[in-house]
C-alpha positions, 0 to 999 in steps of 0.5 A, spaced: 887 649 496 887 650 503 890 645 508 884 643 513 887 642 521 888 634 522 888 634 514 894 629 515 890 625 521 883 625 516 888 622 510 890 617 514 883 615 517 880 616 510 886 611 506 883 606 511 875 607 510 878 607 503 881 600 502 874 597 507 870 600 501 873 597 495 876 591 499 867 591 501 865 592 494 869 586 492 873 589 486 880 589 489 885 586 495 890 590 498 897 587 499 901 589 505 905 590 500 902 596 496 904 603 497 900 609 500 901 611 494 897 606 490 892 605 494 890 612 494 890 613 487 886 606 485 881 609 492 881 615 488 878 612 482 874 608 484 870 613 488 870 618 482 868 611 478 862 610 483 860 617 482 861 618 491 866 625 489 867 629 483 874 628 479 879 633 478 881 636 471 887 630 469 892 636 470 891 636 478 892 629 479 898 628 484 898 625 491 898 631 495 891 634 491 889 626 491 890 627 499 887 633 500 881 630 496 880 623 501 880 627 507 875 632 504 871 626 503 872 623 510 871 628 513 864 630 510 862 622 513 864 624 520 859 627 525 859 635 526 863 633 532 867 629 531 875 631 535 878 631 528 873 636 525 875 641 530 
């Protein structure tokens, strides 16, 4: 797995995109008090559930992957170019 450059600003942009989505959708609430963490693995799985990105094997599920993961799919959603793309 190869970092992509502002890997760690797309993470971030992508978690926020992420809570809107699920939040939009009506299927959860986030708390102030829920971790990163939380939100990323349950973002994750409802995109996988959504059928919006592909699900890795069981065994590489782990937040670093999973980070890598929504900031593939946030960058995918940005236009060509976007500053954080470059």
């Amino acid at each position: 797995m190869k970092k992509m450059k502002h890997e760690n600003e797309l993470f971030k942009a992508a978690l926020l995109a992420g809570v809107e989505y699920a939040e939009g959708r009506g299927v959860v609430e986030f708390e102030p008090t829920d971790s990163a963490s939380e939100k990323l693995l349950y973002i994750y799985r409802l995109l996988v559930h959504d059928k919006v990105i592909q699900p890795l094997p069981e065994d590489q599920v782990a937040e670093k992957t999973l980070r890598h993961k929504l900031a593939i799919w946030y960058s995918k959603q940005l236009p060509a170019n976007h500053p954080l793309l470059k």
